[in-house]
PASEBA-1860 file (N, C-alpha, C; in nm, 3 decimals):
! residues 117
1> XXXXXXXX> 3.905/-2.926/-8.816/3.955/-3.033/-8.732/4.106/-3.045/-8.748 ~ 4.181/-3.004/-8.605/4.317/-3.065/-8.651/4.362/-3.227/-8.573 ~ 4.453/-3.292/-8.681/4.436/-3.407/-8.618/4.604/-3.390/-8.581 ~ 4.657/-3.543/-8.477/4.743/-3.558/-8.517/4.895/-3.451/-8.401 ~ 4.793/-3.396/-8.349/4.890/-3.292/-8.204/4.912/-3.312/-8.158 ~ 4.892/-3.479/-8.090/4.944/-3.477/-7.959/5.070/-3.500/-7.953 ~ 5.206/-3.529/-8.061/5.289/-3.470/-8.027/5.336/-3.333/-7.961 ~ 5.230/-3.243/-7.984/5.315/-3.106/-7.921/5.239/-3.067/-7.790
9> XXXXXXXX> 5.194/-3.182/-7.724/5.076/-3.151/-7.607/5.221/-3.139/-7.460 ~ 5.315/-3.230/-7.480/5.437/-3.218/-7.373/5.460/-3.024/-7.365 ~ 5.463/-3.013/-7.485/5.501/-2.847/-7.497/5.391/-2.723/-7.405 ~ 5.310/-2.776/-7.386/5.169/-2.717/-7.352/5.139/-2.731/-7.208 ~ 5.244/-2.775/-7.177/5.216/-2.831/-7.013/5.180/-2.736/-6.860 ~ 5.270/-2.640/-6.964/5.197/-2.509/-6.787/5.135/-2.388/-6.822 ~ 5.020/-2.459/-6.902/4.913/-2.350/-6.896/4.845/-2.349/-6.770 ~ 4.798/-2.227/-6.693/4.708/-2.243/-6.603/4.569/-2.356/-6.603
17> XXXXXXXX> 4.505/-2.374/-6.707/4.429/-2.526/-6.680/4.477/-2.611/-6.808 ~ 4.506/-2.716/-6.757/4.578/-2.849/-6.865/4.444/-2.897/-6.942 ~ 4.349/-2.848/-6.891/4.249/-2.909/-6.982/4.218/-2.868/-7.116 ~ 4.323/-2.690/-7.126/4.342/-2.657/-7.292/4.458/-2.694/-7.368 ~ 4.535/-2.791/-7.290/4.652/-2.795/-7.391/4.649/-2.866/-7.528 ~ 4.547/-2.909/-7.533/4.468/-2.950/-7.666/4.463/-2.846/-7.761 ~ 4.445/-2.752/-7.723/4.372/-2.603/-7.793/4.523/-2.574/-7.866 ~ 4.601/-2.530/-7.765/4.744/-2.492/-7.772/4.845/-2.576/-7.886
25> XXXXXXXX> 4.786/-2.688/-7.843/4.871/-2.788/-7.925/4.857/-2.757/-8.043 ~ 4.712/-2.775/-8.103/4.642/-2.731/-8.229/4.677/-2.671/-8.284 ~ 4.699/-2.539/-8.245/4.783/-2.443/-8.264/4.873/-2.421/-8.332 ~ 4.977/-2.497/-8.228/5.108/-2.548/-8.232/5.148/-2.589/-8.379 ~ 5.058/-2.694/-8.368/5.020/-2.811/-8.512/5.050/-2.745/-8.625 ~ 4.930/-2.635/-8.653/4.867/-2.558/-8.763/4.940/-2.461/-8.774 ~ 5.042/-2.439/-8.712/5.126/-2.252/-8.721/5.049/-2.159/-8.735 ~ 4.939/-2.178/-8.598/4.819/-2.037/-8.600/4.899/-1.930/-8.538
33> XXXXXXXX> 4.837/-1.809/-8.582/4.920/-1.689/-8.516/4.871/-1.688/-8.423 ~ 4.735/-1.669/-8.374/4.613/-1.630/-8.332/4.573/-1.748/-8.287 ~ 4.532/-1.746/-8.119/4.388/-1.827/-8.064/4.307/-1.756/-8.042 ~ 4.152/-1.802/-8.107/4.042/-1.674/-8.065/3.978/-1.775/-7.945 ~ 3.972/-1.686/-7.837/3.917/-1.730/-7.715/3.816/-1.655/-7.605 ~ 3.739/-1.670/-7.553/3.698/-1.570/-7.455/3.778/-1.605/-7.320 ~ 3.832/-1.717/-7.321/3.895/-1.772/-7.180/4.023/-1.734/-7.171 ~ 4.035/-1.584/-7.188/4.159/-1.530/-7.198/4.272/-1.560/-7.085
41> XXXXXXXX> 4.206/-1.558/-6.973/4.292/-1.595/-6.835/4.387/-1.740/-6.861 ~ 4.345/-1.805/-6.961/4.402/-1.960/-6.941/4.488/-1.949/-7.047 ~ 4.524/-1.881/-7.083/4.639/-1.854/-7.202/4.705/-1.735/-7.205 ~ 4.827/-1.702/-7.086/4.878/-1.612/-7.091/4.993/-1.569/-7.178 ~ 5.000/-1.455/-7.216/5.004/-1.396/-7.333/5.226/-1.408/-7.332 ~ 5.264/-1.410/-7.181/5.393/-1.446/-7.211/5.421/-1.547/-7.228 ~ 5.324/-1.640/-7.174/5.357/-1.875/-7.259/5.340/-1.859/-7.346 ~ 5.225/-1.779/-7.470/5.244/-1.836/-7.556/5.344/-1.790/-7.672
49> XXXXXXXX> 5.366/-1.642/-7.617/5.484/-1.611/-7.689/5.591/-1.682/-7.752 ~ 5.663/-1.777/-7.643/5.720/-1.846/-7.685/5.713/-1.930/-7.798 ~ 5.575/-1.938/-7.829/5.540/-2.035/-7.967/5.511/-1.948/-8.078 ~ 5.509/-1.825/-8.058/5.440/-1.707/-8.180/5.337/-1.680/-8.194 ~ 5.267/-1.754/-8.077/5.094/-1.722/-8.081/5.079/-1.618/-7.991 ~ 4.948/-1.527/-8.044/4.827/-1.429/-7.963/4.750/-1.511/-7.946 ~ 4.694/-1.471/-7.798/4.539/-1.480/-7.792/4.478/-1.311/-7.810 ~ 4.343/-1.382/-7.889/4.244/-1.241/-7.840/4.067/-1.305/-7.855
57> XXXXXXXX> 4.007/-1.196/-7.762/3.872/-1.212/-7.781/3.790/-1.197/-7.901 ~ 3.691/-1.309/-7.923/3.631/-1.300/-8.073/3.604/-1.115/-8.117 ~ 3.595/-1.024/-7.962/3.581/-0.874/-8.053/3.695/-0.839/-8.075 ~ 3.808/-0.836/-8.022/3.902/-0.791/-8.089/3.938/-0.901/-8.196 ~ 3.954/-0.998/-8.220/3.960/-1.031/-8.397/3.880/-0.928/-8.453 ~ 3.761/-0.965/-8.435/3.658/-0.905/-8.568/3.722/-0.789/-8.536 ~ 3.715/-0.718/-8.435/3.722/-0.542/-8.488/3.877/-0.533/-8.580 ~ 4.016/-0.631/-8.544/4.080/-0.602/-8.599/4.117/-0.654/-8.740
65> XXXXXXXX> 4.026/-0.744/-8.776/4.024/-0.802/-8.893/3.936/-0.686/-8.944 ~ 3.805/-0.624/-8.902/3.713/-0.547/-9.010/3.841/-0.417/-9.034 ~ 3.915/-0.416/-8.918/3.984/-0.250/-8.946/4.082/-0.299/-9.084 ~ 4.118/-0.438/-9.047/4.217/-0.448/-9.177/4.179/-0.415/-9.325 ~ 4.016/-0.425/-9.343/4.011/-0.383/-9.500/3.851/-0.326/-9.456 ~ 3.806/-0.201/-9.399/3.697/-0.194/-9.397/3.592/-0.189/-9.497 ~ 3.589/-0.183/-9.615/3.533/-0.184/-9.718/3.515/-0.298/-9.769 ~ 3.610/-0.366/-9.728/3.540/-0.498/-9.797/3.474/-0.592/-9.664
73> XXXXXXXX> 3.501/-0.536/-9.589/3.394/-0.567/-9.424/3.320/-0.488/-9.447 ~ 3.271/-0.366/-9.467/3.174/-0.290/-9.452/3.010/-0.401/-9.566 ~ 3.091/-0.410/-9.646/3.026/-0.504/-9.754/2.917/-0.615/-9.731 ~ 3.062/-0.713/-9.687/3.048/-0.834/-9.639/2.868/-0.832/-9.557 ~ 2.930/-0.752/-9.447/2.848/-0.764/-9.343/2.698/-0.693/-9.381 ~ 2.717/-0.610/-9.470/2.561/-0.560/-9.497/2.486/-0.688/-9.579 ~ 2.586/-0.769/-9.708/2.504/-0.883/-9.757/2.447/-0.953/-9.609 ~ 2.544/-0.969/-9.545/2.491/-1.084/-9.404/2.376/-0.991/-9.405
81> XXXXXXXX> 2.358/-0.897/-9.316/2.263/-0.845/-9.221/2.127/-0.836/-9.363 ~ 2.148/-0.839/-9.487/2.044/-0.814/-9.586/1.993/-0.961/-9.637 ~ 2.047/-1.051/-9.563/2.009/-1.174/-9.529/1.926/-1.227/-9.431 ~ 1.929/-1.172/-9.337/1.865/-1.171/-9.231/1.691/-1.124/-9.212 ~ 1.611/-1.236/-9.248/1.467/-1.186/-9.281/1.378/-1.196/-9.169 ~ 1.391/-1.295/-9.077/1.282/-1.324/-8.946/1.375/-1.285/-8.846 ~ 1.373/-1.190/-8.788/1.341/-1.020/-8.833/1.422/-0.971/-8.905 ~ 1.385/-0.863/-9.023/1.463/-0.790/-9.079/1.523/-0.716/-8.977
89> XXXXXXXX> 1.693/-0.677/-9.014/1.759/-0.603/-8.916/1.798/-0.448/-9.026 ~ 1.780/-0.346/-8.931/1.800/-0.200/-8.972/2.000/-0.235/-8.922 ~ 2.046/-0.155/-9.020/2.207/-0.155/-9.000/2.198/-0.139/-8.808 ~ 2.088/0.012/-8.767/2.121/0.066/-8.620/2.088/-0.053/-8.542 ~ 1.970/-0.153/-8.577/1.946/-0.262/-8.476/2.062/-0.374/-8.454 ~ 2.096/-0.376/-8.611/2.252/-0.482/-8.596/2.365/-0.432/-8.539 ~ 2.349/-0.321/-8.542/2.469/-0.273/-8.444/2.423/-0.301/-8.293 ~ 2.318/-0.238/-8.241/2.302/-0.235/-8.089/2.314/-0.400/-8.087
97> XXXXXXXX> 2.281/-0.513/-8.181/2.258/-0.701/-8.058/2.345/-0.719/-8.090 ~ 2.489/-0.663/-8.170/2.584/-0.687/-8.183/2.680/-0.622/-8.003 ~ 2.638/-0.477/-8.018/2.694/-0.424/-7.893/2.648/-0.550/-7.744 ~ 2.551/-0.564/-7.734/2.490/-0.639/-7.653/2.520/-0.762/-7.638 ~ 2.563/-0.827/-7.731/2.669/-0.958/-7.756/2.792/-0.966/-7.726 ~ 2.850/-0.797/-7.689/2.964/-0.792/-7.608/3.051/-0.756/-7.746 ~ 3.015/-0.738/-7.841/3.097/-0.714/-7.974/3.122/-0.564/-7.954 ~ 3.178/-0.467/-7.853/3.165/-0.377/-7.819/3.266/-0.299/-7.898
105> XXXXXXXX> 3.402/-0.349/-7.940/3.514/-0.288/-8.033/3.473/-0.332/-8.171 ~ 3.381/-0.435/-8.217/3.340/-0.425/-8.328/3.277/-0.321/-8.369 ~ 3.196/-0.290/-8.307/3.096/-0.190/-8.328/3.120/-0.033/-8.350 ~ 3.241/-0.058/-8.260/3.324/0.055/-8.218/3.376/0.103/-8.362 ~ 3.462/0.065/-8.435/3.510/0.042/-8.551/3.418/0.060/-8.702 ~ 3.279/-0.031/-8.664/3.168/-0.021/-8.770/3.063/0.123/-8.743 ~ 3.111/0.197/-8.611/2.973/0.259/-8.615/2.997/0.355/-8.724 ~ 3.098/0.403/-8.768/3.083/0.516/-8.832/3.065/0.504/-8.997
113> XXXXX> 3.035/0.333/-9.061/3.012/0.305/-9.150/2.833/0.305/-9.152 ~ 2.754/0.332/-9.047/2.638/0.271/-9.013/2.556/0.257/-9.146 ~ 2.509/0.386/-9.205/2.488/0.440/-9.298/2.525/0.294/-9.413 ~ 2.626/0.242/-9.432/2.655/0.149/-9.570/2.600/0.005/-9.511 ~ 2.605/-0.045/-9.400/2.567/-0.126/-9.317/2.408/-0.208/-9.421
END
C-alpha cells in the first residue's frame, strides 16, 4: 500500500486514461523503476521516461528477473511447483499452464532448465 501520492498525481496528468494516474503517482511516491502492467497502451514508455520509470508485462519481469540469477530462479520455482499437490505438477506440465497463461518469455528462458524444474 502506498499512501500519501496525491501530491504527485498533478505530475501524472497526460496519461492516455487519467484513471491510472494513481498507479503513476505511486510510483512516483516509491522511486519504482518498474510498473508491472498488462495495460501497456496506458503508459507510454516516452511519459514515463521522464520520471525514470519502465513499464513491462508481468512476462517480461519474470523472464527478466529469472534471467537475472537463473539458479537461484531455477530453485525457487521448483520448491513452488514441489508445492503444488492438488494436482501434482511435472516441471513439462508447469511449463505448458505457464505458456498458456501467456508467460510465453518466461518459459522461453526456463525451458532449457526443464530437467531442474
Amino acid at each position: 500500500m502506498v499512501f500519501d501520492f496525491d501530491l504527485f498525481l498533478p505530475a501524472c496528468g497526460e496519461l492516455p486514461d487519467p484513471g491510472d494516474a494513481h498507479v503513476l503517482a505511486a510510483a512516483i511516491k516509491t522511486q519504482a523503476a518498474i510498473i508491472v502492467t498488462e495495460n501497456l497502451k496506458d503508459f507510454p514508455p516516452a511519459y514515463l521516461d521522464r520520471f525514470g520509470i519502465e513499464v513491462r508485462s508481468a512476462d517480461a519481469f519474470l523472464a527478466n528477473t529469472i534471467a537475472l540469477d537463473e539458479g537461484k530462479a531455477v530453485a525457487a520455482i521448483r520448491i513452488m511447483r514441489k508445492r503444488l499437490k492438488i494436482p501434482e505438477k511435472t516441471p513439462a506440465i508447469l511449463l505448458l499452464e505457464m505458456e498458456a497463461a501467456g508467460l510465453t518469455e518466461t518459459v522461453d528462458v526456463l525451458r532449457s532448465h526443464e530437467r531442474s524444474l
